[in-house]
C-alpha positions as CSV (number, residue, x, y, z in Angstrom):
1,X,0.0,0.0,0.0
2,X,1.4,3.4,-1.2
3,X,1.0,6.8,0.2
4,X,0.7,8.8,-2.6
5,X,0.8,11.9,-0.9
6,X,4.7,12.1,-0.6
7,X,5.1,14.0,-3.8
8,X,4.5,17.9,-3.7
9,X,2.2,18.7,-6.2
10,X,0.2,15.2,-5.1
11,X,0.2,17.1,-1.4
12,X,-1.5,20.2,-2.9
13,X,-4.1,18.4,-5.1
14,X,-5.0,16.2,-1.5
15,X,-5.3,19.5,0.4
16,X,-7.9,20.8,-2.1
17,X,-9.4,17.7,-2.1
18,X,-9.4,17.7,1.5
19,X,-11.7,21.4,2.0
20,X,-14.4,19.3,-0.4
21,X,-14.4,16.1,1.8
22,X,-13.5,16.8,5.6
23,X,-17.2,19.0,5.9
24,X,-19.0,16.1,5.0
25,X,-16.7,13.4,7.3
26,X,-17.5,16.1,10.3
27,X,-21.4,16.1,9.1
28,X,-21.5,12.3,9.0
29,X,-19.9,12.3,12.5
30,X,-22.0,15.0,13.9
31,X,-25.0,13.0,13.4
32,X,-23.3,10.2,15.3
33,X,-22.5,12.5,18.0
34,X,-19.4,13.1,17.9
35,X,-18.3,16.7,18.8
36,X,-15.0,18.2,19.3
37,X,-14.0,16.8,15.8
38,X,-10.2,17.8,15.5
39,X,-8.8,15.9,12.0
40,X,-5.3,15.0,12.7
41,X,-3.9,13.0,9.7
42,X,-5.2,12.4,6.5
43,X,-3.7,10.7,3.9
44,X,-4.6,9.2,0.2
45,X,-3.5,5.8,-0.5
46,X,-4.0,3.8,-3.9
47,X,-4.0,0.3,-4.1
48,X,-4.3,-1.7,-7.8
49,X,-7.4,-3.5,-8.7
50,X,-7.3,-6.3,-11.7
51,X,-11.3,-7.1,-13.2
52,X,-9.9,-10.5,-14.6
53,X,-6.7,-12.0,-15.6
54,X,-6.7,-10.6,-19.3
55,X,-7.2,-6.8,-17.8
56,X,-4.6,-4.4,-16.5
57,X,-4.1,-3.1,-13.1
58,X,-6.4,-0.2,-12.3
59,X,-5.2,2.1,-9.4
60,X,-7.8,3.5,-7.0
61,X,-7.3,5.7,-4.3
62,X,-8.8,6.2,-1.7
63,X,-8.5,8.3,1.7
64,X,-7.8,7.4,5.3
65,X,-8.1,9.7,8.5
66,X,-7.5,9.7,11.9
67,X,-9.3,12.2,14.0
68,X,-10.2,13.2,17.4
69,X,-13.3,13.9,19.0
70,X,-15.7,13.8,22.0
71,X,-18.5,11.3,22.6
72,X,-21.6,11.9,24.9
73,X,-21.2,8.0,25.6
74,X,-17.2,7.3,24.8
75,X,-15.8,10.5,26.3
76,X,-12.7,11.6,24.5
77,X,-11.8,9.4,21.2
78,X,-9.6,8.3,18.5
79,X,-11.9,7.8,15.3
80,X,-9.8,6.1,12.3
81,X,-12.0,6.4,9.0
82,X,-12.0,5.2,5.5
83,X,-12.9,6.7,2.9
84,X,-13.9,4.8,-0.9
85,X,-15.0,4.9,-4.0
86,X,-18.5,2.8,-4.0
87,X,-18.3,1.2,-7.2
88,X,-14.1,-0.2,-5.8
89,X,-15.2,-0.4,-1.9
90,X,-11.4,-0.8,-0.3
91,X,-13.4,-0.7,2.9
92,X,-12.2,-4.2,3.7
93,X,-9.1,-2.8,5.0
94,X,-10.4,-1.4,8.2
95,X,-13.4,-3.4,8.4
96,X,-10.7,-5.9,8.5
97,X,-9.3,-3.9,11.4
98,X,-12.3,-4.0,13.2
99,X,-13.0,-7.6,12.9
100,X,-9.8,-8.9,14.6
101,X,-10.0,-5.7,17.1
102,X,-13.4,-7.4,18.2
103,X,-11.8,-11.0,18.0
104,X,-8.8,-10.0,19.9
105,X,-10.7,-8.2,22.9
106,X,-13.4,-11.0,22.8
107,X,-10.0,-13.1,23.5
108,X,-8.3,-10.7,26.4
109,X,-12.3,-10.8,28.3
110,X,-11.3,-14.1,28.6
111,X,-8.1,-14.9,30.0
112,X,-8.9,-10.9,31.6
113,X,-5.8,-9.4,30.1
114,X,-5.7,-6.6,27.6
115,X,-3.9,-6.9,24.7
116,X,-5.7,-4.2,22.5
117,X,-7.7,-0.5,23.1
118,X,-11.9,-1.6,23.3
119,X,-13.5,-1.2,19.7
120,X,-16.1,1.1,21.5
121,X,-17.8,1.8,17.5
122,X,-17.7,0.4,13.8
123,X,-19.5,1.8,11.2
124,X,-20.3,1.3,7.9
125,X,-22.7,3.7,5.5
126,X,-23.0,5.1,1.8
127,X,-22.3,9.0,1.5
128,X,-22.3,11.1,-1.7
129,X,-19.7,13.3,-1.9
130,X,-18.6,15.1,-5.2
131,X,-21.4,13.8,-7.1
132,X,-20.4,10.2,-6.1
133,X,-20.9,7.5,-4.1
134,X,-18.4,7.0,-1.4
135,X,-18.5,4.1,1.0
136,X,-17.1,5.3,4.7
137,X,-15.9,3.4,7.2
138,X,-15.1,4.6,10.6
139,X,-13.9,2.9,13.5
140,X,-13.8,4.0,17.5
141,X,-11.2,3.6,20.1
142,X,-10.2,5.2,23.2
143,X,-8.2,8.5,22.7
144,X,-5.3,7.9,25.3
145,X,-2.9,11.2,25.9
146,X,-0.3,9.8,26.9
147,X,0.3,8.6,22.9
148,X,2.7,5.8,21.8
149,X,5.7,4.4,23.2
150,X,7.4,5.9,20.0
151,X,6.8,9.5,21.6
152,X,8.4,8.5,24.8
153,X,11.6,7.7,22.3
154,X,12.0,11.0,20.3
155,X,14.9,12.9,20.9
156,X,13.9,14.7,24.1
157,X,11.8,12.3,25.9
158,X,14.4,9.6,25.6
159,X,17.0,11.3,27.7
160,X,14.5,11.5,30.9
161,X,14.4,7.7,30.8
162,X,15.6,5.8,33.0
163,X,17.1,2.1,32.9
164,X,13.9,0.4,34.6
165,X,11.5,2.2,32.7
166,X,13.1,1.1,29.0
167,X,13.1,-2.4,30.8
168,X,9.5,-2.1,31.9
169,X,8.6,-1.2,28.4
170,X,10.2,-4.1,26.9
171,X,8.7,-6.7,29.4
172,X,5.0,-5.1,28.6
173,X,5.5,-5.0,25.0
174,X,6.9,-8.7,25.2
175,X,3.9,-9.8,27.7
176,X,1.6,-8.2,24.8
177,X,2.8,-9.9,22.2
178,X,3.2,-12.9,23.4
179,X,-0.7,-12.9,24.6
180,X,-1.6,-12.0,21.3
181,X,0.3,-15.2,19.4
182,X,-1.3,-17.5,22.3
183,X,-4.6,-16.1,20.9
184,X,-3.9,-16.8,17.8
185,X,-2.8,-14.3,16.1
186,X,0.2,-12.5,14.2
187,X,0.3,-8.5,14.3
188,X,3.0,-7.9,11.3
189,X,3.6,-4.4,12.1
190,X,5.4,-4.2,15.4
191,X,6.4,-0.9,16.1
192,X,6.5,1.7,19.0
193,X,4.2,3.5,17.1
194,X,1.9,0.9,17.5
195,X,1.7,0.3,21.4
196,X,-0.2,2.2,23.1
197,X,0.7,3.7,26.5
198,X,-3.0,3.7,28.7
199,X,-3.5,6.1,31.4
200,X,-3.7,10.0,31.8
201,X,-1.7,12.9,32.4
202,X,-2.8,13.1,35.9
203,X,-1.7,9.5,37.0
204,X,1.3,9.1,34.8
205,X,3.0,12.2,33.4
206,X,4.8,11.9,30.8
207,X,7.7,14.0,31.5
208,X,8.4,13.2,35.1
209,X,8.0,9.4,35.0
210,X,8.3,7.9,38.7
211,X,9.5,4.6,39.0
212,X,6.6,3.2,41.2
213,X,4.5,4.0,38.2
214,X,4.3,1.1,36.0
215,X,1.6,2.4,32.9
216,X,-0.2,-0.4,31.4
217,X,0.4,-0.7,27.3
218,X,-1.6,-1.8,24.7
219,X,-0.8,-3.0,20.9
220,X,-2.9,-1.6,18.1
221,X,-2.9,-1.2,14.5
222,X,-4.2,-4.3,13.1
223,X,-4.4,-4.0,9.4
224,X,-1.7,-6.0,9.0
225,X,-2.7,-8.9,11.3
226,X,-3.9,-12.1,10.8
227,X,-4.6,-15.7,12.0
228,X,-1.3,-17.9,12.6
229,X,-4.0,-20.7,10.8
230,X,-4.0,-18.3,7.3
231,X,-0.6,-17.3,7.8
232,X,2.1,-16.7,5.4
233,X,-0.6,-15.6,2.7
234,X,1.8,-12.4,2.3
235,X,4.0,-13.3,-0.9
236,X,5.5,-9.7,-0.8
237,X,6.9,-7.5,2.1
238,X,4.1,-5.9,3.9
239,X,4.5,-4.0,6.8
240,X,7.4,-1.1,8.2
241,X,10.7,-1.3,6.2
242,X,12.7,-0.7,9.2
243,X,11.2,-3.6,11.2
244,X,11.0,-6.1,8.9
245,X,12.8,-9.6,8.8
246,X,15.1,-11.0,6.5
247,X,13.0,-13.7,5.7
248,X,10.0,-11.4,4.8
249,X,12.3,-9.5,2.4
250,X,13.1,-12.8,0.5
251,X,10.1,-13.5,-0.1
252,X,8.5,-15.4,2.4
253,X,5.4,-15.8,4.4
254,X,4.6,-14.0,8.1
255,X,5.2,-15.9,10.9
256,X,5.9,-15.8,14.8
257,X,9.3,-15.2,14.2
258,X,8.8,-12.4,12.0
259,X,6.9,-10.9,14.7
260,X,10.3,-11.5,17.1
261,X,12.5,-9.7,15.1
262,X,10.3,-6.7,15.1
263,X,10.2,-6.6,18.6
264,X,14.2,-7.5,18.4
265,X,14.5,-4.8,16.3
266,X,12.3,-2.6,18.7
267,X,14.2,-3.4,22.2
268,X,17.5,-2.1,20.6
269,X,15.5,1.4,19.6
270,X,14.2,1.1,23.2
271,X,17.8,0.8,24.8
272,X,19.6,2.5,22.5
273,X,17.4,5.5,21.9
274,X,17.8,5.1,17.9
275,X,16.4,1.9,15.3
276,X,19.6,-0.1,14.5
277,X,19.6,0.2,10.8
278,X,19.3,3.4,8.8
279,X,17.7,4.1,5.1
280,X,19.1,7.5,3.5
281,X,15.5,9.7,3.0
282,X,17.4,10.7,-0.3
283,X,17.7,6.9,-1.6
284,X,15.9,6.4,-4.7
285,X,15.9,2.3,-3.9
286,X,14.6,2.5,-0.4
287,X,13.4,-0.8,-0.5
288,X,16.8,-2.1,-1.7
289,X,18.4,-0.3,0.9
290,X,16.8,-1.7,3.6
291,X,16.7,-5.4,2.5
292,X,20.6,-5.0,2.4
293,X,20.4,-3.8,5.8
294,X,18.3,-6.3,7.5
295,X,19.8,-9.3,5.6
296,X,23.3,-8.4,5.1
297,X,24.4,-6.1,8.2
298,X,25.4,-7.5,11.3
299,X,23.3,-7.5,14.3
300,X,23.8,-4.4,15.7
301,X,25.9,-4.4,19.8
302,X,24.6,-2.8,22.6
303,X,26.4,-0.5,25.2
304,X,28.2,-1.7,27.6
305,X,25.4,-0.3,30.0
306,X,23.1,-3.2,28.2
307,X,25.6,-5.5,27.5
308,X,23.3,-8.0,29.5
309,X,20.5,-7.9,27.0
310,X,23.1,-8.4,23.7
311,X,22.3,-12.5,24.2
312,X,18.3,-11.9,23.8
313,X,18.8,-9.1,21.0
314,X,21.4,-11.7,19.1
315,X,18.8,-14.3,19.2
316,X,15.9,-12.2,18.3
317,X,17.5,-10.9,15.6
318,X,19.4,-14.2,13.7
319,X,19.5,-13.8,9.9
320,X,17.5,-17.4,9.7
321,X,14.6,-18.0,11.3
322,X,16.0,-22.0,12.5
323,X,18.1,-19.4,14.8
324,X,15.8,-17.2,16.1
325,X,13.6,-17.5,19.2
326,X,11.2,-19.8,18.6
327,X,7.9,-17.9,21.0
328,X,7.6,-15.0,22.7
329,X,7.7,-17.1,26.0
330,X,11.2,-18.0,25.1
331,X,12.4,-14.5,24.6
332,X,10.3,-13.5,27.8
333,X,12.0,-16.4,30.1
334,X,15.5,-15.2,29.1
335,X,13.9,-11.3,30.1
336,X,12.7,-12.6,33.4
337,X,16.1,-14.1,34.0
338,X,17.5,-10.6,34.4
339,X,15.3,-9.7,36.7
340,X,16.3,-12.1,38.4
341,X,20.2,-11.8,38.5
């Protein structure tokens, strides 16, 4: 899936595009209730569409949002939203979303541990918009303030944190993941930006972190995800560039270890305050670039200040899968063992 609105000129034509279409998105979620509405993000994305076999590709775009609001019912929330063509509906993509959102809270009710924000709404309707019919799909979570773990890691933030809190973080994000694999599923797009920290300003702020506060996190993004039964249905590489295994670059199917050498590749931006492998923004063969890096590049060494963790990054991080960890249980056995030495 490709943002199309890296390119200048494409940036202007979305921003006039944008005055025509966010007036009706904030009329559709007025009548739902939803006041507040601030639009943070909004991007247009094309994907390619084939009729039949004898046919060429067809690009459609289509836009995706992220915007804040307030509910009567939900309080303060993040609303992510869809927008289609009707005749191509590309809706699936967040309805997808949705679907395992539902199925993994329906699974953390259960065994009574979050993995995931609630899906507090999911909505599908018709709009016409520009003389057209557009299919929007919205979605409803929790708004949370204190953002991402990748906030608490930009340049700033990262040099108030201390030791134990970069280890608490990568025991929650392991415990998270690994709840999500027993449940059955594979997120393919492990990132910082993708776990949530829960809690507010008032109980855990954000700049003055005590160490007997221990926020909960949460994983989200699921567009990526799917059931370890349907796995490796992902021919091509699908997900962040600079999380991505060597494996998936070669053409191979998502797995669990996939999964652990995104979050390999995640405890050494946790520790070391940067991601371990770079990609020139100027590169016109991004994709090249970072293949070489994640297959060919050695695994990257720690400071001597977390010299005790280089044994779990090593292993979480092997070029072939036969060498990698083989569950998130394993990785988070050899974690407990610092604890406890």
């Amino acid at each position: 899936m490709e943002n199309s609105a890296s390119n200048p000129s494409i940036t202007q034509a979305l921003q006039a595009q944008a005055m025509q279409l966010l007036p009706i998105i904030n009329q559709e979620l007025d009548a739902q209730y939803f006041r507040e509405i601030v639009h943070q993000r909004i991007a247009q994305q094309s994907t390619e569409q084939t009729q039949d076999v004898k046919t060429q590709h067809i690009d459609k775009t289509y836009f995706q949002g992220l915007t804040r609001a307030q509910h009567p019912q939900f309080g303060s929330v993040m609303i992510k939203w869809q927008l289609s063509d009707g005749t191509y509906p590309i809706a699936s993509d967040l309805t997808h979303e949705a679907d395992i959102l539902a199925a993994v809270n329906a699974s953390s009710k259960i065994k009574n541990n979050a993995i995931a924000p609630p899906l507090l709404a999911h909505h599908c309707e018709d709009v016409q918009i520009l003389e057209q019919l557009q299919r929007l799909v919205i979605v409803v979570m929790l708004y949370y303030p204190n953002g991402s773990l990748a906030s608490q890691l930009t340049a700033s933030k990262y040099l108030l944190l201390r030791a134990s809190q970069k280890h608490h973080f990568i025991m929650k994000s392991a415990h998270l993941i690994a709840n999500l694999h027993q449940a059955g599923w594979l997120h393919n797009d492990i990132k910082p930006s993708n776990i949530l920290i829960e809690g507010s300003d008032d109980n855990w702020p954000v700049d003055t972190m005590s160490n007997s506060l221990t926020p909960r996190l949460l994983l989200t993004d699921f567009a990526l995800s799917q059931r370890m039964t349907v796995a490796n249905s992902q021919p091509s590489p699908a997900g962040t560039p600079a999380y991505l295994a060597p494996e998936r670059w070669q053409g191979q199917g998502v797995t669990v270890h996939s999964d652990i050498y995104a979050f390999g590749i995640m405890m050494v931006e946790i520790l070391a305050g940067r991601r371990p492998f770079q990609v020139s923004v100027n590169s016109n063969y991004k994709l090249k670039a970072w293949a070489i890096k994640h297959c060919q590049q050695p695994i990257p060494k720690l400071s001597s200040e977390y010299s005790r963790y280089q044994p779990i990054v090593d292993k979480a991080l092997a070029k072939r899968v036969e060498r990698r960890y083989r569950s998130m249980d394993d990785v988070l056995i050899d974690l407990t063992s610092l604890d406890n030495s």
